[in-house]
C-alpha positions in Angstrom: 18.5 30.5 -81.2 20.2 33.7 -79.3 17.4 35.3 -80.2 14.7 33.4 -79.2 15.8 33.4 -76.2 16.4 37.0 -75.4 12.9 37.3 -76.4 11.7 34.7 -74.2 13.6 36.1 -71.7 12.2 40.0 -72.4 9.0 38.4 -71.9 9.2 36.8 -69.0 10.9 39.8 -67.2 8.2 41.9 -68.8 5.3 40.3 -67.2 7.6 39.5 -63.7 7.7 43.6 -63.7 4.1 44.2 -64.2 3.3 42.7 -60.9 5.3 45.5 -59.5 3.7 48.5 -60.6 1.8 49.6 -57.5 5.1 49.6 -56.3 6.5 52.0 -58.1 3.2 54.3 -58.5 4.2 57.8 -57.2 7.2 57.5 -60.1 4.8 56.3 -62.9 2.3 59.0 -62.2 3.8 61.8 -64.5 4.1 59.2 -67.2 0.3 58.5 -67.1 -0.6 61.9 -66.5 0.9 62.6 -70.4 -0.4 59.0 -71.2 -4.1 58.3 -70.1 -4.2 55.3 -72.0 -1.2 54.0 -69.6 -3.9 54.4 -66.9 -5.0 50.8 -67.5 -1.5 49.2 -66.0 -2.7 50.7 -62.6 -5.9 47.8 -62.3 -4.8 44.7 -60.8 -6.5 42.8 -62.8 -5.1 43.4 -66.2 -1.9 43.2 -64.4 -2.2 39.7 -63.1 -3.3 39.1 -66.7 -1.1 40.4 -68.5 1.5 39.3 -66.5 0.7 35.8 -66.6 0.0 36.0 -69.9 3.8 37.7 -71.0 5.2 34.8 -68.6 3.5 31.8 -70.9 4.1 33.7 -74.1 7.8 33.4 -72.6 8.0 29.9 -71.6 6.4 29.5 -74.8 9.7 30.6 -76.7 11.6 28.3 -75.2 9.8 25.4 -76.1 
């Protein structure tokens, strides 16, 4: 039960923090310079996406 909702709540805090990343660009920039494949957490849309898609997955666990 503990569990589930730690993971809930990892999830929901997960996709809360997406919507922040332009925020936080100039300190992610090294990061996706080593990762190009992290490039993809920089376009808007996949954030909204994900985001709201981490935030039902979330809500979800505590069902």
């Amino acid at each position: 039960m503990i569990l589930r909702y730690l993971a809930a709540a990892l999830l929901i805090g997960a996709g809360v923090a997406l919507q922040f990343v332009p925020l936080y660009r100039a300190r992610l920039a090294p990061l996706i310079a080593r990762r190009p494949w992290l490039r993809i957490i920089e376009w808007r849309l996949v954030q909204i996406a994900a985001g709201f898609g981490l935030v039902a997955l979330g809500i979800d666990c505590l069902r």
